[in-house]
N, C-alpha and C positions, 0 to 999 in steps of 0.2 A: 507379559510384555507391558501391559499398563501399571503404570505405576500411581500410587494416592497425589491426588493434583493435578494430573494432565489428561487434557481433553482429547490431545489427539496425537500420536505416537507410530510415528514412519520409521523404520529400519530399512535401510539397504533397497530400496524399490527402484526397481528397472521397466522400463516399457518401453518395444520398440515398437515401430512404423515399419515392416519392410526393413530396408536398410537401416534405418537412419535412428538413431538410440535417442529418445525423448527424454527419458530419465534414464539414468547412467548413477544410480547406488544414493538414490537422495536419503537423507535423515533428517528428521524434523521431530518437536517435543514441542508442545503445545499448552502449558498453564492452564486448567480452568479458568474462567474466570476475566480472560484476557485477550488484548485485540494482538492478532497475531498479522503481521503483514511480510505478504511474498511478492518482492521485487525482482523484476529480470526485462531483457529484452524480449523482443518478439520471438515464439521461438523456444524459450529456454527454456520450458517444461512447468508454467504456471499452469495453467488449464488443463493440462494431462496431469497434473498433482490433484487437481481442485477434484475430477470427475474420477479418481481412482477414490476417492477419501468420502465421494457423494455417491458411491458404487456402479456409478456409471460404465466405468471401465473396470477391467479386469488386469492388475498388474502381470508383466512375466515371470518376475523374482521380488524377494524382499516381503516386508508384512507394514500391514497399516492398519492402525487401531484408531476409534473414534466413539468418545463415551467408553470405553470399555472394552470394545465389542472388533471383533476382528472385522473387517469392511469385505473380505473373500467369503470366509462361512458362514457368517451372520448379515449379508445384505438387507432383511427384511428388518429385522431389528433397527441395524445401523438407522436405514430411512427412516424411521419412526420419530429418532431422536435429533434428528438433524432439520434443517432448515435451506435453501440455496437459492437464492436470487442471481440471476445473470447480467453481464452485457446488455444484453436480448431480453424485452421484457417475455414473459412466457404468458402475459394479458389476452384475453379473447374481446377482442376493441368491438365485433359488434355488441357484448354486454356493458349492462352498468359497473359502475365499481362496486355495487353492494352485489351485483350476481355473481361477478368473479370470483369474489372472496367465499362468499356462501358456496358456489362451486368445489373450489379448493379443500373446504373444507369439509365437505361431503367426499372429496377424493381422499382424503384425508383418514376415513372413516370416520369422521365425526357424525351425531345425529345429530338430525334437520333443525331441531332446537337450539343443540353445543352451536352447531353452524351458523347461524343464526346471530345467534348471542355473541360469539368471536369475530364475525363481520362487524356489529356495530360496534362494539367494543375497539375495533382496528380503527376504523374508519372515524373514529373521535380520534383517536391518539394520533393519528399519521392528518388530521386536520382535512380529511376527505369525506366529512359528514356533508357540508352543503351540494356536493358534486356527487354523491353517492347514486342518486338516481340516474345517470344523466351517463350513457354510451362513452366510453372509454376513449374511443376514435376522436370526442370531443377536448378530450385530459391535454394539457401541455405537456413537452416531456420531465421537466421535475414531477409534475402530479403522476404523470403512469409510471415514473418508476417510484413513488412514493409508495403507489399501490403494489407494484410488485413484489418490493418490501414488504408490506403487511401482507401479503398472500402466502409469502415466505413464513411467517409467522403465525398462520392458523392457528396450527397445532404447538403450539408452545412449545419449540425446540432448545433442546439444553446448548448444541450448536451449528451456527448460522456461517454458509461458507456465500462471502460476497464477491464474484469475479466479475472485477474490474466496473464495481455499482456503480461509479459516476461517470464514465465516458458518454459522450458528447451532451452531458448537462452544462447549462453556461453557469457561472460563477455563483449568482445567489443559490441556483438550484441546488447547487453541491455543497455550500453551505450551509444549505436547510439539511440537504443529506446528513451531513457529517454530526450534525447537532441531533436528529433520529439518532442514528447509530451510536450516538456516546451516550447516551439516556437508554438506550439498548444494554450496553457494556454496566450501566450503572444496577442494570437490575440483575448483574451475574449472568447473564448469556456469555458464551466464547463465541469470538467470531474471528475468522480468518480471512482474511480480504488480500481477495492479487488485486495491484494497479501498478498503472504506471506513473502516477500519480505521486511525486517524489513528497510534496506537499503535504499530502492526505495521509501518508504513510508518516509523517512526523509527526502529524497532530494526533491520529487515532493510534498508533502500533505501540505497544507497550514493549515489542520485541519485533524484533526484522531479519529478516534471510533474503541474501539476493541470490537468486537462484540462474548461474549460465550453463547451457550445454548440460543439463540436466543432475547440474549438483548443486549444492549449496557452496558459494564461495566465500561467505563472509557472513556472518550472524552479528547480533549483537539488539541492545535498547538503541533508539537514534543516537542517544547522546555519547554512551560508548564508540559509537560509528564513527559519530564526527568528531569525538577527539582523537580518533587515532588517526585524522587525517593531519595532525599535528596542530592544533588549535586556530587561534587570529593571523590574521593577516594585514599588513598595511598594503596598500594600490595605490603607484605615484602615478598619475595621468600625463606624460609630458609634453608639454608646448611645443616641441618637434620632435617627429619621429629618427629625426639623426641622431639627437642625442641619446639614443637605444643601450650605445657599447657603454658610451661614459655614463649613464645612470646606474647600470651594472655595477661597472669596474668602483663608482662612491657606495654602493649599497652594498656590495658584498663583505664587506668587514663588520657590518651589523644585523646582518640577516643570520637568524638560528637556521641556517640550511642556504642553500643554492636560493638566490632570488628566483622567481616565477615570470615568465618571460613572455607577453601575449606582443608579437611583435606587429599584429597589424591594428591592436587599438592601441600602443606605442603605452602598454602601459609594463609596472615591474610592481610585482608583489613581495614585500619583506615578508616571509617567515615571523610570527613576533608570537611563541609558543605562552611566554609570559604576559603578554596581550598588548594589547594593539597604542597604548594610552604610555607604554614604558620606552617605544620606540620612536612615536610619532618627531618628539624633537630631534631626538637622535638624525631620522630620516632628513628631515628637513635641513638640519644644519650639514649635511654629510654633502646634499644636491649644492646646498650653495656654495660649498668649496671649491665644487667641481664643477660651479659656473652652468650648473644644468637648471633649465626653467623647468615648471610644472603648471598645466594648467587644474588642476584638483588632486584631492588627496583625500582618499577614503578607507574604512576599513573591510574587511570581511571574515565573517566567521562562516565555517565549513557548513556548510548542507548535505542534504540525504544526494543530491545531484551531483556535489564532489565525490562523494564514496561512490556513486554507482558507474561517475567517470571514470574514476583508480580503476576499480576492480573489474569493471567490463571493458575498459578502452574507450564507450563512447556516453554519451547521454539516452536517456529513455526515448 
């Protein structure tokens, strides 16, 4: 099943709840080497992907491989080589951050030494040397999930699954995050990261899967994503929202597709596949024929937030 270059290789996996089918035949191919992100909504079988592949679970049907190694008959292996940080930090707050880690990596089977030695060694790189001593209960939440991270990485795993690592971090914190994590990617770690995080998934994912109702509906690199959502876009803002039909009826003769119609902020988006810079006059002279005001005119190119709108119906 593994084939040379990929880290981690899903055929056909199924797992129910009782009634209700969590995965429903998912596939997934994994690159060494590579941030792999799985987008979906609530629900859609990210975290029962993440805990079948961290042998947590047990699939019903289908096979899944990671490093090599089958994730059903080789579980103790699989663990060895993996790494997994949660939501949830899995931190013991009445310790320090140097016991947590040291812990970890005594769970880890490392000896008291290795252990040792990979606590301080974490705790420079993730910038938790000054706070090392000092009860976790204390940490801000970037700092304990900073730590979580490096606890994740004891044991030098070839691959790191992150579920959903930055939720309820506020902005710089997940900026620090995101700059760990690529400095991670830079030294050949795989890492696989579910969020909802449309954002985070464009900067880090070298490859994305959105995953609803327990399948993969759409793959791709972001930028593949978002060109097929048809490229640029122009957005006339108008001065009144009466003039709705008649901005229409002057933009449609220059729109590559059906104009884009948001009728309660009274704006109409041109299609402009050849971009956004070969329309602009066009648009403008097209409104003043047709005696239609604007109060602004902007462009927009497609995001990971348009695709996930398409293909799920709604936003994350």
């Amino acid at each position: 099943m593994h084939s040379v270059g990929d880290a981690i290789v899903v055929e056909g996996l199924v797992k129910r709840y009782g009634e209700a089918m969590a995965l429903d035949g998912l596939d997934l191919r994994v690159p060494e080497g590579s941030v792999f992100g799985l987008l979906g909504p609530n629900g859609a079988g990210k975290t029962t992907t993440v805990r079948i592949l961290t042998t947590l679970l047990r699939p019903d049907a289908g096979t899944a491989a990671v490093a090599g190694l089958d994730v059903t008959s080789n579980p103790a292996d699989v663990r060895r080589r993996i790494g997994m940080a949660g939501q949830f930090t899995a931190l013991d707050y009445t310790l320090s951050g140097r016991e947590n880690l040291v812990m970890f990596g005594r769970l880890q089977r490392l000896g008291r030494r290795q252990a040792n030695r990979s606590a301080d060694r974490l705790l420079g790189e993730f910038g938790l040397t000054e706070v090392a001593g000092k009860a976790v209960s204390t940490y801000s939440g970037g700092m304990a999930r900073r730590l979580d991270l490096a606890a994740a990485l004891v044991a030098t795993p070839t691959v790191l699954f992150l579920d959903e690592p930055s939720t309820g971090l506020d902005p710089p914190s997940r900026l620090e995050l995101w700059d760990l994590l690529e400095g991670l990617v830079a030294s050949g770690m795989t890492l696989l990261l579910t969020t909802q995080y449309l954002e985070e998934a464009d900067r880090l994912a070298d490859h994305v899967a959105v995953v609803d109702h327990g399948r993969v509906i759409t793959s791709g690199t972001p930028d593949e994503l978002k060109r097929r959502m048809g490229g640029e876009r122009v957005d006339v803002h108008l001065a009144d929202p009466a003039d709705l039909d008649r901005a229409v009826t002057a933009l449609r003769p220059i729109a590559a597709g059906e104009p884009v119609v948001d009728a309660a902020a009274a704006v109409v988006g041109v299609p402009a596949p050849a971009g956004a810079s070969a329309v602009i006059a066009e648009v403008v002279r097209a409104l003043d024929r047709h005696h239609v005001a604007m109060s602004d005119i902007s462009t927009h190119r497609p995001t990971l937030d348009d695709v996930f709108l398409a293909v799920t119906g709604h936003t994350p």
